[in-house]
N, C-alpha and C positions, 0 to 999 in steps of 0.2 A: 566450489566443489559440489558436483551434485550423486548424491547417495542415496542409494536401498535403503529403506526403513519400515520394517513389518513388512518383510515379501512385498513392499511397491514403491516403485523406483519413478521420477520425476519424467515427465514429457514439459520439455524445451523447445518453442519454435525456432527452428535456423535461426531466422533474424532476431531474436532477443541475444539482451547482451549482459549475461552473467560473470560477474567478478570472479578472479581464483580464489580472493579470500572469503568468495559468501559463500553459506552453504545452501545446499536445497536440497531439504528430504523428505523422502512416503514420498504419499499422493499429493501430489504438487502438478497442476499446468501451466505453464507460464505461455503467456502469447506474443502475437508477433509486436515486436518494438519493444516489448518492455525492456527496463534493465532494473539489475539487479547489482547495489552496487557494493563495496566492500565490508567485509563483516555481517551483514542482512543475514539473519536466521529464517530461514520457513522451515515450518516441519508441519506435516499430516500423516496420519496413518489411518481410521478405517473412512471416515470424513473428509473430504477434500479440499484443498484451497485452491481456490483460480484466480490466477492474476490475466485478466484480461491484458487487450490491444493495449500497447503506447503507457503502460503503468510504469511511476519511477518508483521504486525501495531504497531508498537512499540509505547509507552508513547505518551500521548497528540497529536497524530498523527488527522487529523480533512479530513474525509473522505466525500463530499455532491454532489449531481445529481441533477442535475440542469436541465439535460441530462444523457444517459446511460454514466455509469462507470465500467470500467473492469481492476481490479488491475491483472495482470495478474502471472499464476503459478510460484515460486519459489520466489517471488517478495520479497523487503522489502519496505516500508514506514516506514522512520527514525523518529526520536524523532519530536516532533512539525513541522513536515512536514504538507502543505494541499495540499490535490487530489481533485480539483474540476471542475467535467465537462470534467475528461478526460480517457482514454484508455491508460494502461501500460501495454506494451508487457514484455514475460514472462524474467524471472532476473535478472530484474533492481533494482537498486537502486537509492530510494529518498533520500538524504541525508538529514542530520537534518536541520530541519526550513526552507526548499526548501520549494517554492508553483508552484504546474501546475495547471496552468488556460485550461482548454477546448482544448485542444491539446493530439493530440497522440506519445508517447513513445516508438520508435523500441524495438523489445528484443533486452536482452544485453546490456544493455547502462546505463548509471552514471548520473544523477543531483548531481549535487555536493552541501556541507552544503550551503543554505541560496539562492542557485539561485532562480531566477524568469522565469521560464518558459513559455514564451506566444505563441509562435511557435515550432510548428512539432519537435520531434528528431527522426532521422535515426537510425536504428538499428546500435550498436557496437559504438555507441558514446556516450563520455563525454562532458557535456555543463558544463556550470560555468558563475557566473554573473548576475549583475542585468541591463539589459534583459541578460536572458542567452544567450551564443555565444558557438559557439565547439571550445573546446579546443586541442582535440585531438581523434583518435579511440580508442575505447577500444580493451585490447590485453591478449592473454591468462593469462597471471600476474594478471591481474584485475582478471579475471573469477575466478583462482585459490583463492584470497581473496575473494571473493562474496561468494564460495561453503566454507570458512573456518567461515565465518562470519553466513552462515545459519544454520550451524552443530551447531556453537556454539550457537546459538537463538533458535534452537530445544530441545536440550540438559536442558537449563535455562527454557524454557515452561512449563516445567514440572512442576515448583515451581508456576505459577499460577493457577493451580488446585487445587482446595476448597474443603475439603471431610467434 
C-alpha cells in the first residue's frame, strides 16, 4: 500500500515491485528494480528515504527518517531488519533482525543476523554483535554470495506482482 503521510505522498518507479501487504509512506523514492516485499514498513515525513536501483526490503523489514536515509543500489534489507536514521552504501547487506541506528554503511559490507549497529562501518566490512564490532573484511567470496542471493531475490519478485 502506498500512502500520504504529512502532505507527501511516495514516488514509485514503474518497474519496482511493491507488495500489497507493504506499506510506503511520506517522502519515500523507491527506484527502478527495487522490490518491496510483504509487511516492509517505510515511512518519511520532512527527511527522505531513498531506496535506490535493484534494492530488496524483504518481509517486516521497518525502514524511518528521522533524518535523510539512503538504502543504497544493489542493497538488501533482511527479514525484520530496522534502518533508522541511516545511509547504506551500495551492496550491502542487512542481515535479518540487524538494527542500524543513525550511522553510515560503506559499500560492500555485512551486518550480520541481529547485530546492533550504533557506529560507522567501513566500506568491505563485516560487523557482528550487540554493539556491533568488525569481525573481519569482506572478500570476493562474500561478494560472489551477495550477487547469488540478489539474482535469486530478483527472480522470486516476480511472484509479488498482482494482476
Amino acid at each position: 500500500m502506498i500512502r500520504e503521510f504529512k502532505g507527501k505522498k511516495p514516488v514509485v518507479a514503474e518497474n519496482a515491485i511493491v507488495d500489497e501487504a507493504a506499506l510506503i509512506m511520506g517522502n519515500v523514492i523507491v527506484g527502478d528494480g527495487a522490490s518491496i516485499w510483504p509487511h516492509a514498513l517505510i515511512r518519511a515525513d520532512d527527511e527522505p528515504v531513498i531506496v535506490e536501483r535493484d534494492v530488496a526490503i524483504l518481509e517486516k523489514a521497518f525502514i524511518e527518517a528521522p533524518r535523510k536515509v539512503v538504502i543504497g543500489e544493489g542493497s538488501i534489507i533482511s527479514h525484520g531488519a530496522i534502518v533508522h536514521g541511516s545511509i547504506i552504501g551500495k551492496n550491502v547487506l542487512v542481515g535479518i533482525g540487524a538494527v542500524v541506528l543513525e550511522v553510515s554503511v560503506g559499500e560492500n559490507s555485512i551486518i550480520a543476523a541481529g547485530a546492533v549497529v550504533t557506529k560507522d562501518v567501513p566500506p568491505y566490512t563485516m560487523v557482528a554483535g550487540t554493539p556491533a564490532r568488525e569481525i573481519r573484511k569482506v572478500d570476493e567470496k562474500d561478494m560472489e554470495k551477495l550477487e547469488e542471493m540478489k539474482q535469486e531475490l530478483r527472480e522470486k519478485a516476480i511472484y509479488l506482482k498482482r494482476d
